[in-house]
N, C-alpha and C positions, 0 to 999 in steps of 0.2 A: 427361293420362291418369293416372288413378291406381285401386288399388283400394279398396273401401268395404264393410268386412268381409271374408268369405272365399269369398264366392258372385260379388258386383258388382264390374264393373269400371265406370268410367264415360271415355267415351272425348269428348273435346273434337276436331271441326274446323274449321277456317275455312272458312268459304263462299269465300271470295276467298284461293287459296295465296300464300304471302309468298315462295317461294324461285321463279326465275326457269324457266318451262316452255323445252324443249329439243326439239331433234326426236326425233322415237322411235326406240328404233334397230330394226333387223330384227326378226321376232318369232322369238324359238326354240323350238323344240321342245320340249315339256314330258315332265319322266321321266313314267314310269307309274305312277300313284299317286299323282303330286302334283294340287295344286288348280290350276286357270289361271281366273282371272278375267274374260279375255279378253271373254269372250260375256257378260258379267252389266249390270247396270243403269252407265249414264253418265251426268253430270250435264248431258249436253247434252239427256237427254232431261228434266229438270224441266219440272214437276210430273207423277210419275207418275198414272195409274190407281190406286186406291185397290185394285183386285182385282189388279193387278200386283203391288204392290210392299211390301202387306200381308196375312195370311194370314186367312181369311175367318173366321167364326166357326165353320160345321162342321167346317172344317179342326184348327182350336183344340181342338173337343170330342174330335174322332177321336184328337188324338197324344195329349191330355192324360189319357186312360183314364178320364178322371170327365164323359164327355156324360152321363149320365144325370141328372147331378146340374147339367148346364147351367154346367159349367165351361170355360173355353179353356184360355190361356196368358198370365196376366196377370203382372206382372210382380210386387217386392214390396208395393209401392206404386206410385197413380197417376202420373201426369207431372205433374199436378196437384196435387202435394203434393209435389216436386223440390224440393231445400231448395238446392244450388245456385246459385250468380249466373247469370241468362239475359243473353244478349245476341243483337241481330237480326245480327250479323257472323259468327256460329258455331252452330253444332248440336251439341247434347250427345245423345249415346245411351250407353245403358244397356248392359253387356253383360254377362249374367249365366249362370250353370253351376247353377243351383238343384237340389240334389240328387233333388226332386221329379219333375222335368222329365229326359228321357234321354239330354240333349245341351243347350250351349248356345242360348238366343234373344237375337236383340236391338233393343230399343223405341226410338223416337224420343220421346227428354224435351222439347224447345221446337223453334218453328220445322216443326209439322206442315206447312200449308200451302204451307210450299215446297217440300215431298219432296212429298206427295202429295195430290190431291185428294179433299176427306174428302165421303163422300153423307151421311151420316146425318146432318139434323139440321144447326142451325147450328153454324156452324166456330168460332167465338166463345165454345160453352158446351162442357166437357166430355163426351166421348163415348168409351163402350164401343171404336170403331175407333183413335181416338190412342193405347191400352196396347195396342194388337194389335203380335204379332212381325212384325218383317220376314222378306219371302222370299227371304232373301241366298242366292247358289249354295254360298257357305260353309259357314253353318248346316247348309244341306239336303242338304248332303253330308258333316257329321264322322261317320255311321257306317261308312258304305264308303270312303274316302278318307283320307288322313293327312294333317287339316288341324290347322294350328296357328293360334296367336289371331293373328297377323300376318297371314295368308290374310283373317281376317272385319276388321282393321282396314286391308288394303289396297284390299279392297270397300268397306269404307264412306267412306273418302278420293275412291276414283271414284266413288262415286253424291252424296257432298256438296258436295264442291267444286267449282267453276267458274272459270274452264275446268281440265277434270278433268286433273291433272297425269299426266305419261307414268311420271314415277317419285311412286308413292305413298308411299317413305319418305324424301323428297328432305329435307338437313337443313341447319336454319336456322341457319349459324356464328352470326349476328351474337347468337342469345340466347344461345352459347355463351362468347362474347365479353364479353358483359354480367356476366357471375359473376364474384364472386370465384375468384381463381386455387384455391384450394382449393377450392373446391365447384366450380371447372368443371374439377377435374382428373377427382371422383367422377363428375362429369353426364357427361363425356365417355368416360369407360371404361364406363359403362353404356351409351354410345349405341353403342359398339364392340362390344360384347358381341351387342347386340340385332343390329346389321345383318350381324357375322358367321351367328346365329343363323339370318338370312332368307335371305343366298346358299346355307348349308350346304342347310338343310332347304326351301326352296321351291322349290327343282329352277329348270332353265335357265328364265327366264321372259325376255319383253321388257323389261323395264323392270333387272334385272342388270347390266347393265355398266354404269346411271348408281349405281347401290347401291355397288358396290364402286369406282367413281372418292370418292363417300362416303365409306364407309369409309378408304381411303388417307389424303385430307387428314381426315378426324378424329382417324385416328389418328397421323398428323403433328400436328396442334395439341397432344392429350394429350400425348406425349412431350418435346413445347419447353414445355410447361406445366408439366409436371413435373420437369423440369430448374429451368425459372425458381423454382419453390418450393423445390427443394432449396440452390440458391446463397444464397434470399432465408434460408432456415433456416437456412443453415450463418453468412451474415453475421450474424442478427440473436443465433444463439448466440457469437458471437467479442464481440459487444458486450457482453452480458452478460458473458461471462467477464472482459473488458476491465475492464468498470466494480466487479465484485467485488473484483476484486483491486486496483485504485485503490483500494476503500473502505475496506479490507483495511492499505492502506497507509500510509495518514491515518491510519486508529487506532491502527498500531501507531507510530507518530510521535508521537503524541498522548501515547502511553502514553508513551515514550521521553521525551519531555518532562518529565513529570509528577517521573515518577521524578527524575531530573538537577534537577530543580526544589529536589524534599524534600530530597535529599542535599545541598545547597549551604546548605540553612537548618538541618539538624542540628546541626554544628560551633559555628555562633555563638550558639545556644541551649544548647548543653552548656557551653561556655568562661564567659556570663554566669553560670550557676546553680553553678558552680565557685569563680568570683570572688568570687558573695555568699556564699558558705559560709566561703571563708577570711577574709574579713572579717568577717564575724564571731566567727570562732576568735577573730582577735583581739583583737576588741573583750573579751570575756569573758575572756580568758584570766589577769589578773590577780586575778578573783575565786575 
């Protein structure tokens, strides 16, 4: 997941989740106001309905203010001009805030054919209904609800994945693992940041107490991560100061030398140019 400019997000998931499914726990009760997902699209039901699970073209014209002119809700470019790597193990969507449009939508970039079944037209050539929005309950509720971008990437985890995970932000230590200890101190305070972010603001939902067991061991690894950089900092600065002042030491040895060198060959260079001098007085001295 990453954003691409300041409108697109583009969100990556695995059709098949890597982190181990769990039983679900109780469902709780949602404050008032918040989003529940509960009732919305599963991936047990793949391949939707094309009229289920994409918004139809009148629909398109009606929010988009410009029917007249036989406009929808297309995205900024086709799926078909997606400059990103495809792969058949993952679905890429698009999720975008277009200041045009009065609310977020979000498109399905590859891998139509396994989200929904497409009528128009072969499924093989580009078609007007692959750039149609989806009808996530997220979307269609950010006016009257307090939804946040975690609410539409918790829905799109259960409508892509298979078999759809009971926690949609279940996290993967082992890539965390894989980082350098500096860069997985940063990955990790940001994954901390994020899942406090989903208990605060996403009200009691079911899937909550596997988020904040989450949270806890991630932010147990960040803190033993951060310690181990600090110890490895603190050693690798004692090495350097270590070897400076070795170097430090030898030169000024060096020098010590040098000098004790000159001073030893002074004396017997003044004593000879003495000697010839008076020998000479005396050579001459009779003339």
């Amino acid at each position: 997941m990453y954003m691409r400019g300041r409108e697109e997000m583009i969100c990556t998931v695995l059709n098949e989740p890597l982190t181990p499914t769990s039983a679900s726990p109780a469902m709780g009760t949602t404050s008032e106001g918040h989003f529940n997902f509960e009732s919305s699209f599963t991936s047990s039901d793949l391949p939707f309905e094309q009229k289920d699970l994409m918004m139809s073209s009148g629909t398109q014209r009606k929010l988009s203010g410009l029917g007249y002119m036989d406009v929808g809700l297309p995205p900024a470019s086709p799926s078909e001009r997606e400059i990103i790597p495809m792969t058949d193990d993952r679905t890429v969507f698009l999720i975008a805030g277009y200041a045009k449009y009065s609310c977020p939508y979000v498109w399905v970039r590859n891998n139509h054919e396994r989200l929904v079944k497409l009528k128009d037209g072969d499924s093989s050539k580009p078609s007007i209904s692959r750039d149609s929005p989806l009808k996530l309950k997220s979307t269609s509720h950010w006016n009257d609800k307090d939804i946040r971008i975690w609410d539409v990437l918790g829905e799109l985890v259960k409508l892509s994945s298979l078999p759809s995970p009971h926690n949609p932000f279940a996290v993967d230590l082992e890539y965390f693992t894989s980082l350098p200890v500096n860069e997985r101190i940063v990955a990790s305070a940001a994954m901390v940041h994020f899942l406090q972010c989903v208990l605060i603001y996403a009200g009691n939902k079911s899937y909550s107490g596997l988020v904040a067991d989450d949270l806890r061991e991630i932010t147990k690894h960040h803190f033993a991560d951060f310690q181990t950089y600090l110890l490895q900092s603190t050693s690798q600065q004692r090495e350097q100061d270590q070897a400076a002042s070795n170097q430090s030491y030898s030169y000024q040895q060096q020098q010590g030398m040098s000098s004790s060198a000159g001073a030893a060959t002074q004396p017997h260079q003044a004593g000879y140019s003495t000697g010839r001098t008076k020998l000479t007085q005396r050579v001459v001295a009779p003339y």
